[in-house]
C-alpha positions as a Markdown table, in Angstrom:
| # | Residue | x | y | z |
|---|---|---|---|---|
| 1 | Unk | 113.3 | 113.5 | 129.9 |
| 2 | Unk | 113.1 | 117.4 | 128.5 |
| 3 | Unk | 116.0 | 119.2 | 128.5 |
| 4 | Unk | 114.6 | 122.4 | 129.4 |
| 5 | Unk | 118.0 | 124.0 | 128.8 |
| 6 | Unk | 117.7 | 123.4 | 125.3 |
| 7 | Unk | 114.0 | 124.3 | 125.2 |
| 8 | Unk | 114.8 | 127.7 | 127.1 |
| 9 | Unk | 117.7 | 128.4 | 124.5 |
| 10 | Unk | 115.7 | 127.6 | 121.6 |
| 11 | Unk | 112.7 | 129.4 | 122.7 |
| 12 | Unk | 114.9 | 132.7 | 122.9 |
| 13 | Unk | 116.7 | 132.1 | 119.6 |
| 14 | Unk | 113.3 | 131.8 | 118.1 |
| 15 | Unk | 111.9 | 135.3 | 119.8 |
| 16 | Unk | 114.7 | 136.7 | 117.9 |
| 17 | Unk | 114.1 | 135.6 | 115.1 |
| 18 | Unk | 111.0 | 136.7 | 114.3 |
| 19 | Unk | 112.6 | 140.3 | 115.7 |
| 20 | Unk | 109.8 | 140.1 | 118.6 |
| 21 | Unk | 110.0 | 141.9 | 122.1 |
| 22 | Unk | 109.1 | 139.8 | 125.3 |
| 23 | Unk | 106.6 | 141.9 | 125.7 |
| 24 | Unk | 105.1 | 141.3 | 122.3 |
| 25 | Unk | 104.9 | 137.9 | 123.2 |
| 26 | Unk | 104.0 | 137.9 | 126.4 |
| 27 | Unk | 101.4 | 139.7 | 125.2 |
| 28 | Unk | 100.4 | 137.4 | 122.5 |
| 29 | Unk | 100.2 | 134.2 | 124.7 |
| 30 | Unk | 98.6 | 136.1 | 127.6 |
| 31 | Unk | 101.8 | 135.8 | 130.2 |
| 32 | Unk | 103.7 | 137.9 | 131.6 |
| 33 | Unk | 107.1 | 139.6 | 130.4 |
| 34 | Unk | 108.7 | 138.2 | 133.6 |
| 35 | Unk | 107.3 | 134.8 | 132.3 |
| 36 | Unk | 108.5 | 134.8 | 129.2 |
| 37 | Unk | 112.1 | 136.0 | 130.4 |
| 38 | Unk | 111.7 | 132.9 | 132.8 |
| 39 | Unk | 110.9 | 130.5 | 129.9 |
| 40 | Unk | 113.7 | 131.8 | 128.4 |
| 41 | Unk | 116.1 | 131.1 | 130.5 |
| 42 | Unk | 115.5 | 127.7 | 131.7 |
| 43 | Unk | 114.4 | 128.9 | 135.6 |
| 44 | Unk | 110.4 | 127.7 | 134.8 |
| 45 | Unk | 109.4 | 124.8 | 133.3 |
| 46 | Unk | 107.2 | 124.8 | 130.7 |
| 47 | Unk | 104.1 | 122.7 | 129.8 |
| 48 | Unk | 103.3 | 121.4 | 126.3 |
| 49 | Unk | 100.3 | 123.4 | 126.1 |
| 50 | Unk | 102.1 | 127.3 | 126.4 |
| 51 | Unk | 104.9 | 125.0 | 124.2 |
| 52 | Unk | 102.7 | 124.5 | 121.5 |
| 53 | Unk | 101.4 | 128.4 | 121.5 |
| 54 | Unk | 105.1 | 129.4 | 121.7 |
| 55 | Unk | 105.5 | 126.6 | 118.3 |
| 56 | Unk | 102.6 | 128.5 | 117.0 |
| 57 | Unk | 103.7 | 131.8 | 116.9 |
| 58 | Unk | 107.1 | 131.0 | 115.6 |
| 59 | Unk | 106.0 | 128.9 | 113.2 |
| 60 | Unk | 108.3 | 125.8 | 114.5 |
| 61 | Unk | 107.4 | 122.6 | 115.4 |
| 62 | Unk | 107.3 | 121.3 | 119.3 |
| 63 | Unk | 109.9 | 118.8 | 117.9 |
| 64 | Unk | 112.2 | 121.5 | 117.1 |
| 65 | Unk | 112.0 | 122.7 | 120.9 |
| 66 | Unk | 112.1 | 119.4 | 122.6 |
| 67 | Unk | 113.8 | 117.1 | 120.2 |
| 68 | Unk | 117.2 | 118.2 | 120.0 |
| 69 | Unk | 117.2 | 118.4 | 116.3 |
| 70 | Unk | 117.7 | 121.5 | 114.2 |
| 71 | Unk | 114.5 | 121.7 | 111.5 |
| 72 | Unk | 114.7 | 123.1 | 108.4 |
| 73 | Unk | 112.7 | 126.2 | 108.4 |
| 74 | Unk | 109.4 | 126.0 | 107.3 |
| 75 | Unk | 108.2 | 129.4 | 106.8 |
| 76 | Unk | 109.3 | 132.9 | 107.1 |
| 77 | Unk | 107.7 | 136.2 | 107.5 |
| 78 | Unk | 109.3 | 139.1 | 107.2 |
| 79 | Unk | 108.5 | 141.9 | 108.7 |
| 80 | Unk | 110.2 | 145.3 | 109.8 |
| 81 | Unk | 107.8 | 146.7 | 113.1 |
| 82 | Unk | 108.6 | 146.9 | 116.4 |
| 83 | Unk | 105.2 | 147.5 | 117.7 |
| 84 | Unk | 103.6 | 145.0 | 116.1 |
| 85 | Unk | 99.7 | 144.6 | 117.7 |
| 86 | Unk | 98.1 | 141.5 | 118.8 |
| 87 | Unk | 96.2 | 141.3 | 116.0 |
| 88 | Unk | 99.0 | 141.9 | 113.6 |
| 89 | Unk | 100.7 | 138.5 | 115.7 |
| 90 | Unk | 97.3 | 136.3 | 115.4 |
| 91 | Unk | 97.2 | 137.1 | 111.8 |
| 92 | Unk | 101.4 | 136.7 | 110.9 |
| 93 | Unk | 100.7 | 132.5 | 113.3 |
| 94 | Unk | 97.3 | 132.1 | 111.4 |
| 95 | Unk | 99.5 | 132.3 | 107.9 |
| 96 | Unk | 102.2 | 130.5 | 109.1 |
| 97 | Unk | 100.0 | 127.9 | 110.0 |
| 98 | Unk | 98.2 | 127.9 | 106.9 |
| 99 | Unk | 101.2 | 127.8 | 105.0 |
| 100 | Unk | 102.8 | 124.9 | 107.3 |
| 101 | Unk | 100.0 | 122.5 | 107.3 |
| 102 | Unk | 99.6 | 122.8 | 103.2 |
| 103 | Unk | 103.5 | 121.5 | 103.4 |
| 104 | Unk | 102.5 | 119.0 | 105.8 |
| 105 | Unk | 100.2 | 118.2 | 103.5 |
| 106 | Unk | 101.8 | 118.1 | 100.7 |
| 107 | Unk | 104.5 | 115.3 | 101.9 |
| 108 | Unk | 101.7 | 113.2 | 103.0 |
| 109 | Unk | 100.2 | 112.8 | 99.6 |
| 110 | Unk | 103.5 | 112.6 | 98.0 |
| 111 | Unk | 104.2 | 109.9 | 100.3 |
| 112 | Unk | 101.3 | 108.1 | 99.1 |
């Protein structure tokens, strides 16, 4: 079973972070500020779908949310705005993506 408690707490603790507004993400993921605030606290449930945007922006895993496990961070992005455009968000998730999956990646064919 989730603990949406820990997701909620972790969620927030991400936002901040990266040093985004709600409304920045709310923005971003196409919800509303309310929403995100909700999310945030635990008082809505969240699917794994808007999870997995939420992992995607902040460059975490969806284990990190649900699996009550700290993770090693895998990438950071520094940046000083506080009005940061949607673009400017797509672009900052696309490279930590990037970035994430070549680790991935990597440990796979080290594995080997």
């Amino acid at each position: 079973m989730l603990n949406y408690e820990q997701i909620a707490k972790r969620l927030k603790e991400a936002r901040l972070e990266m040093n985004y507004s709600q409304q920045q993400v709310a923005d971003f993921i196409g919800k509303k500020r309310s929403q995100i605030s909700y999310y945030e606290t635990g008082a809505r449930k969240i699917n794994l779908s808007l999870l997995n945007k939420f992992s995607n922006l902040y460059g975490k895993s969806i284990e990190y949310f649900i699996g009550g496990r700290d993770e090693e961070k895998k990438l950071e992005i520094a940046h000083r705005s506080t009005d940061i455009s949607i673009d400017g968000l797509e672009k900052i998730e696309w490279a930590k993506n990037f970035v994430n999956n070549l680790y991935e990646l990597k440990n796979l064919l080290e594995a080997r």
